[in-house]
C-alpha positions as protocol buffer text, in pm:
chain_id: "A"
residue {
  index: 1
  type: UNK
  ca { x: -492 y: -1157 z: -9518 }
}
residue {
  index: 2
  type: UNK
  ca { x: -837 y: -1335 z: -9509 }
}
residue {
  index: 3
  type: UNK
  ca { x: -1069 y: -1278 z: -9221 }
}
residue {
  index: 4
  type: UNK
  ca { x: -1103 y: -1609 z: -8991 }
}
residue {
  index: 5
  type: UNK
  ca { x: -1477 y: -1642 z: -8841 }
}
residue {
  index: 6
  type: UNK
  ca { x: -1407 y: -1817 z: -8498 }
}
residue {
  index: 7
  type: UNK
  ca { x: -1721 y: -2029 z: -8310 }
}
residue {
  index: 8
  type: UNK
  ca { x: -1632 y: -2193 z: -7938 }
}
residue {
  index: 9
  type: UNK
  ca { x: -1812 y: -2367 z: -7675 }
}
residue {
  index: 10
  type: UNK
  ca { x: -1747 y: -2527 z: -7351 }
}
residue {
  index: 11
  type: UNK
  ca { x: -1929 y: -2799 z: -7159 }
}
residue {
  index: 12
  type: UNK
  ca { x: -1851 y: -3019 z: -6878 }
}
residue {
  index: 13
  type: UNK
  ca { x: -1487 y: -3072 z: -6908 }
}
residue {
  index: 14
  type: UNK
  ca { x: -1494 y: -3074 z: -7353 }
}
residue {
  index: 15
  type: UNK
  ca { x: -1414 y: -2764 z: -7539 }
}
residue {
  index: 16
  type: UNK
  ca { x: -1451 y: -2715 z: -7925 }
}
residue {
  index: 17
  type: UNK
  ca { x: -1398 y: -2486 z: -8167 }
}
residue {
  index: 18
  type: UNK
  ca { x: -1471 y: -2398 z: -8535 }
}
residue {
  index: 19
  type: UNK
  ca { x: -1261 y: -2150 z: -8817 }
}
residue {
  index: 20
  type: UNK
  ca { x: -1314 y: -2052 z: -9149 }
}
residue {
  index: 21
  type: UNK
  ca { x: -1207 y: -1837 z: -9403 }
}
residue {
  index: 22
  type: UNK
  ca { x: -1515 y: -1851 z: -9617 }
}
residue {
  index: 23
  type: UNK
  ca { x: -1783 y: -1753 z: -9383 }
}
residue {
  index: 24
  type: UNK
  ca { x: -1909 y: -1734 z: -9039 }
}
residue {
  index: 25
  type: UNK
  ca { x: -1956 y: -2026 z: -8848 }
}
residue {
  index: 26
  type: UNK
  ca { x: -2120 y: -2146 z: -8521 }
}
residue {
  index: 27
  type: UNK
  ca { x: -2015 y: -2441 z: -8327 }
}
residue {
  index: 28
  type: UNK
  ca { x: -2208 y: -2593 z: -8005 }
}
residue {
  index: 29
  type: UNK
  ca { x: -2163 y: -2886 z: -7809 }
}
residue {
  index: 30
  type: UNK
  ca { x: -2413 y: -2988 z: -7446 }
}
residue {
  index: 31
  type: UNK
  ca { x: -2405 y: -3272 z: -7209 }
}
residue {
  index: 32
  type: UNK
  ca { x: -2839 y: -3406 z: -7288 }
}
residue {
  index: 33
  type: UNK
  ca { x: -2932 y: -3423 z: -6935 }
}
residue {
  index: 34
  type: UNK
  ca { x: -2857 y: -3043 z: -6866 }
}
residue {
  index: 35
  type: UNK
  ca { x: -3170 y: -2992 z: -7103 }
}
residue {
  index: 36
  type: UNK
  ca { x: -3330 y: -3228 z: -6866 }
}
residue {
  index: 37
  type: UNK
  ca { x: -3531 y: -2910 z: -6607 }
}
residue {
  index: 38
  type: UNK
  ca { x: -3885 y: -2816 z: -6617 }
}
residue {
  index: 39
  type: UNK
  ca { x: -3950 y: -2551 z: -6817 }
}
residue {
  index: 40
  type: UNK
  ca { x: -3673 y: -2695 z: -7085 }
}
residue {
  index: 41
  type: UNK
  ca { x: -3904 y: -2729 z: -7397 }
}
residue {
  index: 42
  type: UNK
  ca { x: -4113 y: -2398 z: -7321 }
}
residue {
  index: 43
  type: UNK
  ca { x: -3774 y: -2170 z: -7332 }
}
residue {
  index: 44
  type: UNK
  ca { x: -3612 y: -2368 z: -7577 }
}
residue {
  index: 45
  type: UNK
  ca { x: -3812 y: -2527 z: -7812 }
}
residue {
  index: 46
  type: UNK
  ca { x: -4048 y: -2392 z: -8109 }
}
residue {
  index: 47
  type: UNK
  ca { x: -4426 y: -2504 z: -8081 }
}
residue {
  index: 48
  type: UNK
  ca { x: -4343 y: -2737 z: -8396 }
}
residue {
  index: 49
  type: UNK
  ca { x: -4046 y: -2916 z: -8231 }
}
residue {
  index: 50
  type: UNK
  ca { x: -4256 y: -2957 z: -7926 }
}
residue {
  index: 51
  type: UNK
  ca { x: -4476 y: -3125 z: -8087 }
}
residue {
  index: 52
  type: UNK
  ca { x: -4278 y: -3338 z: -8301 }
}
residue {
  index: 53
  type: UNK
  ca { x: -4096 y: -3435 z: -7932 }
}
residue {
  index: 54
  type: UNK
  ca { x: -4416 y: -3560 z: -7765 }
}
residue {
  index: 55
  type: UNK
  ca { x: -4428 y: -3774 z: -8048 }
}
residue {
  index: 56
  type: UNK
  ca { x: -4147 y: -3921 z: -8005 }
}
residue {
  index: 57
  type: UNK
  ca { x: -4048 y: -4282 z: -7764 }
}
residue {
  index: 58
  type: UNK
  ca { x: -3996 y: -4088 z: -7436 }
}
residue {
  index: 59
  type: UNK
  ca { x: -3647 y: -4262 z: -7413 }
}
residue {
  index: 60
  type: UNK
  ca { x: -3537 y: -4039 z: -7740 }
}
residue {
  index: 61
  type: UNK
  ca { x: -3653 y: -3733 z: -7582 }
}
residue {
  index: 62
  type: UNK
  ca { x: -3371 y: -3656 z: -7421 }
}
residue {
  index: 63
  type: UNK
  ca { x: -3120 y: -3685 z: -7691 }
}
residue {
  index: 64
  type: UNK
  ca { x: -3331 y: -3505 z: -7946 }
}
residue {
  index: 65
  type: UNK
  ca { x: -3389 y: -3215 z: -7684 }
}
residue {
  index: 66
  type: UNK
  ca { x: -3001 y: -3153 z: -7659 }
}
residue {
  index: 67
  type: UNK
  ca { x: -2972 y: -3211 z: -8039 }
}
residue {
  index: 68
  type: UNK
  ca { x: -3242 y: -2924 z: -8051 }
}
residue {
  index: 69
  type: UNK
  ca { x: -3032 y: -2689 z: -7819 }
}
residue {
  index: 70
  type: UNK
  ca { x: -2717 y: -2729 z: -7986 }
}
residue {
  index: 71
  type: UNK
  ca { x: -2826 y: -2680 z: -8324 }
}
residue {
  index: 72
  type: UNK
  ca { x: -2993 y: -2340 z: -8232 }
}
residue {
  index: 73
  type: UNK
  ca { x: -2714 y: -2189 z: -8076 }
}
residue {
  index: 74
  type: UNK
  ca { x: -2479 y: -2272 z: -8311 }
}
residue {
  index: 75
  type: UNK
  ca { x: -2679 y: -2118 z: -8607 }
}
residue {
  index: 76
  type: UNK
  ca { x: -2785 y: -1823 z: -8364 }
}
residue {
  index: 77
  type: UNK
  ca { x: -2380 y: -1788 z: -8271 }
}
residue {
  index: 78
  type: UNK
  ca { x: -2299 y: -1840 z: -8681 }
}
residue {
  index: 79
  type: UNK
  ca { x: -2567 y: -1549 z: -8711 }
}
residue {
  index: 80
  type: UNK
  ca { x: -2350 y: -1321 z: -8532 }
}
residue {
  index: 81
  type: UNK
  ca { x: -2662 y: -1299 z: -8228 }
}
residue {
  index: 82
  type: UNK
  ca { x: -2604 y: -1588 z: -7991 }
}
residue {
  index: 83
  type: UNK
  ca { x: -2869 y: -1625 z: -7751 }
}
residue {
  index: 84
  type: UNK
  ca { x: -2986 y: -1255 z: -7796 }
}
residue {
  index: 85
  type: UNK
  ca { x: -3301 y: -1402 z: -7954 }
}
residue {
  index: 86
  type: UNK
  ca { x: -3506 y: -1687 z: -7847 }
}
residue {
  index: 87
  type: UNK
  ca { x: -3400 y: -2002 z: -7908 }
}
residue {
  index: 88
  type: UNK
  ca { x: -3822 y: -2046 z: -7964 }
}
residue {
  index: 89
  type: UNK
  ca { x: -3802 y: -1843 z: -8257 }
}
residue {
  index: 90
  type: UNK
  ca { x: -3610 y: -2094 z: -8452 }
}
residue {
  index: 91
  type: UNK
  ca { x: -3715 y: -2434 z: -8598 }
}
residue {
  index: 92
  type: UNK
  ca { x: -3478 y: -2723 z: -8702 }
}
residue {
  index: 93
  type: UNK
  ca { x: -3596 y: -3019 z: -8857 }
}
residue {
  index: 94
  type: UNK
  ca { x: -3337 y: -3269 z: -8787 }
}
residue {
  index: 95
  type: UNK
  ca { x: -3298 y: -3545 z: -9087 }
}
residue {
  index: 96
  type: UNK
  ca { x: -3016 y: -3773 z: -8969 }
}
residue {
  index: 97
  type: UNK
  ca { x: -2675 y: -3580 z: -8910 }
}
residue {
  index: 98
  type: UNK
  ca { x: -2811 y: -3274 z: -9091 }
}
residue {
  index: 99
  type: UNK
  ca { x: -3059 y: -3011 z: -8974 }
}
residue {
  index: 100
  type: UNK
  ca { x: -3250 y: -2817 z: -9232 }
}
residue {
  index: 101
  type: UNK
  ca { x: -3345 y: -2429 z: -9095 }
}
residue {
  index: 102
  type: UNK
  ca { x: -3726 y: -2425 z: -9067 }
}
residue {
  index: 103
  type: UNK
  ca { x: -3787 y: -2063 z: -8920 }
}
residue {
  index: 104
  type: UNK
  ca { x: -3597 y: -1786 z: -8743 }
}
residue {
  index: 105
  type: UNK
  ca { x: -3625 y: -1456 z: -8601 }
}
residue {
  index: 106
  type: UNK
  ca { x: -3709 y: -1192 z: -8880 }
}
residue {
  index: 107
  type: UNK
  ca { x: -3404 y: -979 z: -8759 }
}
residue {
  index: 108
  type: UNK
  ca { x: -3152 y: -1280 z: -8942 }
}
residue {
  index: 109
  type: UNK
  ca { x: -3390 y: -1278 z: -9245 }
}
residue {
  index: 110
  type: UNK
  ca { x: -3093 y: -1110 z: -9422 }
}
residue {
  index: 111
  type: UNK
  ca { x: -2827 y: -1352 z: -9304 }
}
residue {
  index: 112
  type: UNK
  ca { x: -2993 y: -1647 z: -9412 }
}
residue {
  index: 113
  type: UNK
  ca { x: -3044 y: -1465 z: -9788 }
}
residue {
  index: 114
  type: UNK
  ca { x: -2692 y: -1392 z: -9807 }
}
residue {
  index: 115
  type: UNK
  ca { x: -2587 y: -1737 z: -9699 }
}
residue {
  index: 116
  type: UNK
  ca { x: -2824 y: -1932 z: -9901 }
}
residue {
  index: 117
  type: UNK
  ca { x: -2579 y: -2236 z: -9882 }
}
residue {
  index: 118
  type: UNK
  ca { x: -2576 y: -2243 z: -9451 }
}
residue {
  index: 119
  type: UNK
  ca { x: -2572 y: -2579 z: -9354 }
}
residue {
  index: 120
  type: UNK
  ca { x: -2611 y: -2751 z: -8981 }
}
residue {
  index: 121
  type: UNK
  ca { x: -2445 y: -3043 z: -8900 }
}
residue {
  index: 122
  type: UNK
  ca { x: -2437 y: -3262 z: -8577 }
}
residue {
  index: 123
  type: UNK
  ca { x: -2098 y: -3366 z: -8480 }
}
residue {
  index: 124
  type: UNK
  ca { x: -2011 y: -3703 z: -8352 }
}
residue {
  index: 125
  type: UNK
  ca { x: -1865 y: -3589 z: -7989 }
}
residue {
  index: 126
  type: UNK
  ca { x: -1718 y: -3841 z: -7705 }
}
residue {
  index: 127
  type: UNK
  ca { x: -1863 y: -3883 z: -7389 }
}
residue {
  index: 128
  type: UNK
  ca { x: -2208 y: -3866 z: -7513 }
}
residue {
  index: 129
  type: UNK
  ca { x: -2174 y: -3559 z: -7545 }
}
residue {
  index: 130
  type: UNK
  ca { x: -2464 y: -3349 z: -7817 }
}
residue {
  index: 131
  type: UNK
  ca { x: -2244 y: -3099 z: -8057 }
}
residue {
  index: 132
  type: UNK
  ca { x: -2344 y: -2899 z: -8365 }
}
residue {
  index: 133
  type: UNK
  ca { x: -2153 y: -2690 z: -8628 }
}
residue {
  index: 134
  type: UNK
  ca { x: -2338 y: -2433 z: -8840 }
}
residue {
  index: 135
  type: UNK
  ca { x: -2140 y: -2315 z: -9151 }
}
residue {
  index: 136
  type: UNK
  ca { x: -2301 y: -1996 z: -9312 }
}
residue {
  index: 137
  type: UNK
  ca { x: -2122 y: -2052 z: -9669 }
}
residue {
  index: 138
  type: UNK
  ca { x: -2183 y: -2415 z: -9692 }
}
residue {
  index: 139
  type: UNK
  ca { x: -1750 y: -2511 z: -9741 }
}
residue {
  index: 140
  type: UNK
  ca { x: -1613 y: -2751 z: -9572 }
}
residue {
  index: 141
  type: UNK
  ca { x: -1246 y: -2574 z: -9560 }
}
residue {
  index: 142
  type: UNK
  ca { x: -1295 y: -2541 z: -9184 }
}
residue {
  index: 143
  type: UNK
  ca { x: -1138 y: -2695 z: -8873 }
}
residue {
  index: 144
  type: UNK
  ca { x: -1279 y: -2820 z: -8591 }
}
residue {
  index: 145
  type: UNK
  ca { x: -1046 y: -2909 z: -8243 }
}
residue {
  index: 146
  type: UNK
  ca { x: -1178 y: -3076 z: -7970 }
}
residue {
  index: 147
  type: UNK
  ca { x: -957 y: -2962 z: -7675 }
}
């Protein structure tokens, strides 16, 4: 029988979750204006990703904050460490629906080797809702249910 890597999160009312056969996998999903708190971007954000922010229309800012969050915990929960590290000691660079891994804490440096193929995603969730999926082997074979 093959092993089945399960992700789930929870927010406001909206539950998801992710399985696959192939790989680990981390799945994430946030209502934006819960990132909205001072002290948000200095907890939760890499220096880079601050900056990029600050650059950004300050209507966007929101959105791209909770796009931020959710695509850090789900790699950190597909890395088998949840929020046991930082979330400022990883970088996404968001390009569209797809995140590309910038830097992480040097304790997943050997995850990332062996999963050369990891892959974020956003995922289009109601409500407004923010939601990402991080698949360490790269396959789509999984499932994700919205509950």
């Amino acid at each position: 029988m093959p092993t089945v890597y399960l992700s789930v999160s929870y927010s406001c009312g909206l539950a998801v979750a992710a399985a696959s056969t192939s790989g680990p996998v981390g799945i994430d999903i946030e209502q934006p204006h819960r990132t909205i708190f001072d002290g948000f971007d200095e907890v939760a954000l890499h220096p880079s990703e601050r900056s990029r922010l600050t650059a950004m229309p300050l209507a966007a800012r929101t959105g791209a904050k909770a796009k931020a969050w959710v695509g850090k915990e789900a790699f950190l929960k597909c890395a088998g460490r949840g929020l046991h590290y930082p979330p400022t000691s990883v970088e996404l660079y968001w390009n569209g629906p797809i995140a590309h891994l910038l830097s992480w804490p040097p304790s997943v440096n050997n995850f990332v080797a062996y999963y050369p193929r990891l892959g974020i995603i956003a995922l289009d969730c109601p409500n407004g809702v923010m939601g990402a999926l991080a698949i360490a082997s790269g396959d789509r074979d999984l499932q994700v249910l919205a509950i």
